[in-house]
C-alpha positions in Angstrom: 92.4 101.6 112.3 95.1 100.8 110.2 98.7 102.2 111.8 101.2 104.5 110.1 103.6 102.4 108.6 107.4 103.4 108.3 108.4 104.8 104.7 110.6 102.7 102.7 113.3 105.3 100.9 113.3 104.8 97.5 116.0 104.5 94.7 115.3 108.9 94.3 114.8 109.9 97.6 117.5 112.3 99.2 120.2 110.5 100.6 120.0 108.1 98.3 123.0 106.2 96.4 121.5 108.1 92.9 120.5 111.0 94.4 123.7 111.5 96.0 125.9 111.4 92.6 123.0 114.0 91.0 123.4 116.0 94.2 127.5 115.6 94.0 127.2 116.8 89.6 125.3 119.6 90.7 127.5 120.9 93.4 130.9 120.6 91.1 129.2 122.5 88.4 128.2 125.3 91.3 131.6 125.4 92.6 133.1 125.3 88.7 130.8 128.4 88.1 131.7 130.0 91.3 135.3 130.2 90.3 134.7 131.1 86.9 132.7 134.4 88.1 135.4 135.3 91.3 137.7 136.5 88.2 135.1 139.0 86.6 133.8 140.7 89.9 136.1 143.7 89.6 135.1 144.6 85.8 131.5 143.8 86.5 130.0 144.2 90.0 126.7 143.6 88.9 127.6 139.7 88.7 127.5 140.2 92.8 124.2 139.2 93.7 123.8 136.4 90.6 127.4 135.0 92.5 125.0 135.3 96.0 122.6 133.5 94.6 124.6 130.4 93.4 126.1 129.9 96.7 123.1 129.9 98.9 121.8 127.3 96.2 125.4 125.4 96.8 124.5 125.9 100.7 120.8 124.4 100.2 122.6 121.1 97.8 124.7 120.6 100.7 122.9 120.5 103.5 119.7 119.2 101.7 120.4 115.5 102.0 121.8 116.3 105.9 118.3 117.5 106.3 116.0 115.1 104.5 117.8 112.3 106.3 117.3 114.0 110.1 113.8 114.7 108.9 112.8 111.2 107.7 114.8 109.9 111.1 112.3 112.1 113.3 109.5 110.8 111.5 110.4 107.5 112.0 110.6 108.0 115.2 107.4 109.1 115.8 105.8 106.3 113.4 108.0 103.4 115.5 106.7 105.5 118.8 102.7 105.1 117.8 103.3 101.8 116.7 105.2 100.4 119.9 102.6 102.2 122.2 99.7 100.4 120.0 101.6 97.2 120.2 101.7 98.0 124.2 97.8 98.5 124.3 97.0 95.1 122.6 99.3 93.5 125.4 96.0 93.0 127.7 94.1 91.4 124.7 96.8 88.9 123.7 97.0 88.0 127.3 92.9 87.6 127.6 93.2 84.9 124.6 96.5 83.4 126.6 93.8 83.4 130.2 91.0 81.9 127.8 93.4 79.3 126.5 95.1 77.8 129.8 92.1 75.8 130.9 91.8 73.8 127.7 95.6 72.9 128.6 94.9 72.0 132.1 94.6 68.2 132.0 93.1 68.3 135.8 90.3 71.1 134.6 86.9 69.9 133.4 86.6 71.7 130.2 89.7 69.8 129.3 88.7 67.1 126.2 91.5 65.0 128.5 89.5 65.1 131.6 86.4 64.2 130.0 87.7 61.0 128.2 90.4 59.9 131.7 86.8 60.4 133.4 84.8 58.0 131.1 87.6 55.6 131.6 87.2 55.3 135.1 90.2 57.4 135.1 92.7 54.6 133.4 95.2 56.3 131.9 96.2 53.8 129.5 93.2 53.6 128.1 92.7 57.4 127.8 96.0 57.9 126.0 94.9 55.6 123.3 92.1 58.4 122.0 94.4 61.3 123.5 97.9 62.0 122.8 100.1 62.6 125.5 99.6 65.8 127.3 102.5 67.7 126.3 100.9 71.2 127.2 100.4 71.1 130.9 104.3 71.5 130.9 104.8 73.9 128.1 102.2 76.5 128.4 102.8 77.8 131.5 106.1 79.1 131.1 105.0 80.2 128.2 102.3 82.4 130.2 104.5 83.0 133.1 106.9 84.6 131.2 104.3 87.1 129.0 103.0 88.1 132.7 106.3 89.2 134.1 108.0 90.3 130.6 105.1 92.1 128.7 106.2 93.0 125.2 107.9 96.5 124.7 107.4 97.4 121.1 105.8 95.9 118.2 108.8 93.3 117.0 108.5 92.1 120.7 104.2 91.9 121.3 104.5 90.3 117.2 106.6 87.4 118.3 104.6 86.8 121.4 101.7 86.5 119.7 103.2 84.5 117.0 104.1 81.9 119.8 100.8 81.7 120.9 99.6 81.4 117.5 102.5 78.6 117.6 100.6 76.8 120.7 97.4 76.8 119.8 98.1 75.5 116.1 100.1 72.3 117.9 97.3 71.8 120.5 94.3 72.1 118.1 96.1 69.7 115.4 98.3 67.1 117.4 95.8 67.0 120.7 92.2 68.1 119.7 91.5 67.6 116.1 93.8 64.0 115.6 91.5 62.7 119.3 88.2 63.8 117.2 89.2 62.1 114.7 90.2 59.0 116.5 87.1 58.5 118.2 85.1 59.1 115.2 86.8 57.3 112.5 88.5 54.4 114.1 86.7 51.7 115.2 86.3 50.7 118.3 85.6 47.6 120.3 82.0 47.5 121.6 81.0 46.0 124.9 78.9 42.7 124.6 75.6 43.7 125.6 74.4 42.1 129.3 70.5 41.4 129.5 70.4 42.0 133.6 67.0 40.6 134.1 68.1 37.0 132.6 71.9 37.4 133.8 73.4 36.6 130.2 75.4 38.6 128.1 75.9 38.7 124.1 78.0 40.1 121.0 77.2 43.6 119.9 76.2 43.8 116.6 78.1 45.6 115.0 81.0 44.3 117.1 82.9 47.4 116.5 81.7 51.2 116.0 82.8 54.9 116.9 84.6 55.4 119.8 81.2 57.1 121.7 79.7 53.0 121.2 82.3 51.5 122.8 81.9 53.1 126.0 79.2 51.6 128.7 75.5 52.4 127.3 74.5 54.7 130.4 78.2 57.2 129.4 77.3 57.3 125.9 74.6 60.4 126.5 76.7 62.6 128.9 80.0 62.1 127.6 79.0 62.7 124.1 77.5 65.7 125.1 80.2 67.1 127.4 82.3 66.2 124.4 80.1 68.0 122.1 80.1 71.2 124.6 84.1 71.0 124.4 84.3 71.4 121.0 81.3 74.5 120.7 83.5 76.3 123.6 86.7 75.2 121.5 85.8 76.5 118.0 84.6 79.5 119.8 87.9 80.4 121.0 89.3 79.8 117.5 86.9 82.4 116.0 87.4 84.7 118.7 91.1 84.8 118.4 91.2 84.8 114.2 89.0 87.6 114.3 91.4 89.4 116.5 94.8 88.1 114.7 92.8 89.5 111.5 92.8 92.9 113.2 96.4 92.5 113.8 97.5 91.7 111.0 95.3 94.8 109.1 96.6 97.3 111.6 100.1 96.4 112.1 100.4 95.4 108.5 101.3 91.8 109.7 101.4 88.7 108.4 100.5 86.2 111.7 98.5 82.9 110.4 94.8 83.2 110.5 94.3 79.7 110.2 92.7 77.2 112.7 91.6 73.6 111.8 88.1 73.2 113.8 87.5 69.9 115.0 84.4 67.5 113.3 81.4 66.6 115.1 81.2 62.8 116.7 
């Protein structure tokens, strides 16, 4: 449900630059018609009540603006209040996306793309970082989290900006670490292993001597690690769904503008 959203005052709302040189015309013609009548209250009494009526009028043009401003301030108030305590409620969903996004930083978990290709390596680094970037996240993202745990957001400016962050994150992750490796492994082409014939002990060129990065590896790794990296990206375009469907509801109840935006990695 879409939140109240503060009112903007407008060029002829009270209190206003406009309304405020109406508001000051009005008053000097009051008080000009005041004085004029003062003189005539002797001759004519019956001028009392008309003179009554013209200052409770100059009363109501006085205090009027006073008024509408401490009126609009308490509603604004209470639409800043309902806001910030909505923005307070989504704190434990923003932190279930940030819980759901810290293993596919964790270079040592399995369900890290990192892990899988190190593994399929025989865990030789050097090799790895030529399909995966540098793991810049394992550092970054836990302060990130750390600090969302023990500094929860306050109000909405506050819960915004944390979720923009995140939104930061997993934009840098999912372009610079997971869609530029996919792309890597399937459009550059690798070196393939000559292919060893065990029963005669010889060995020979592959033909095509080079091919995606899944051919390169030794024939019995091709099926599991394509399939563990296939399984990594179905669990990673899940999370992107999940969490543009949720920055969609953001953005239509807060009246936000937080990127929707997520590029999901090709298949192999």
């Amino acid at each position: 449900m879409r939140l109240p959203q503060p009112k903007q005052p407008s060029a002829n709302s009270p209190g206003s630059a406009h309304t405020v040189i109406q508001t000051s015309a009005a008053i000097v013609v009051a008080l000009a018609t005041v004085f004029g009548v003062i003189p005539q209250l002797k001759t004519n009494p019956g001028l009392v009540w008309p003179l009554i009526v013209v200052l409770g009028l100059l009363v109501l043009m006085i205090l009027g603006p006073f008024l509408w401003r401490m009126i609009a301030h308490l509603r604004e108030r209470r639409v800043r209040r309902a806001r910030d305590k909505a923005a307070r409620t989504e704190h434990a969903e923003l932190m279930a996306f940030v819980r759901r996004f810290a293993p596919f930083t964790n270079s040592d978990h399995p369900n890290n793309i990192w892990h899988i290709i190190y593994s399929s390596y025989y865990n030789d680094s050097e090799k790895a970082e030529r399909v995966c970037s540098t793991d810049y996240m394992k550092d970054l993202f836990p302060i990130f989290s750390r600090q969302l745990e023990t500094r929860p957001p306050e109000n909405e400016e506050q819960f915004l900006r944390a979720t923009e962050d995140l939104c930061l994150l997993i934009a840098s992750y999912n372009k610079n670490y997971v869609s530029e490796s996919f792309r890597r492994m399937r459009e550059k082409k690798w070196a393939i292993a000559p292919i060893v014939d065990s029963s005669l002990g010889i060995s020979r060129p592959a033909n095509p001597s080079h091919g995606p990065w899944l051919s390169s590896l030794p024939e019995h790794y091709q099926e599991p690690v394509g399939r563990q990296i296939e399984e990594f990206r179905e669990r990673w375009a899940a999370f992107l769904d999940d969490m543009t469907k949720w920055l969609e509801r953001v953005n239509d109840r807060f009246g936000a503008s937080l990127s929707t935006y997520f590029e999901r990695p090709q298949k192999l």
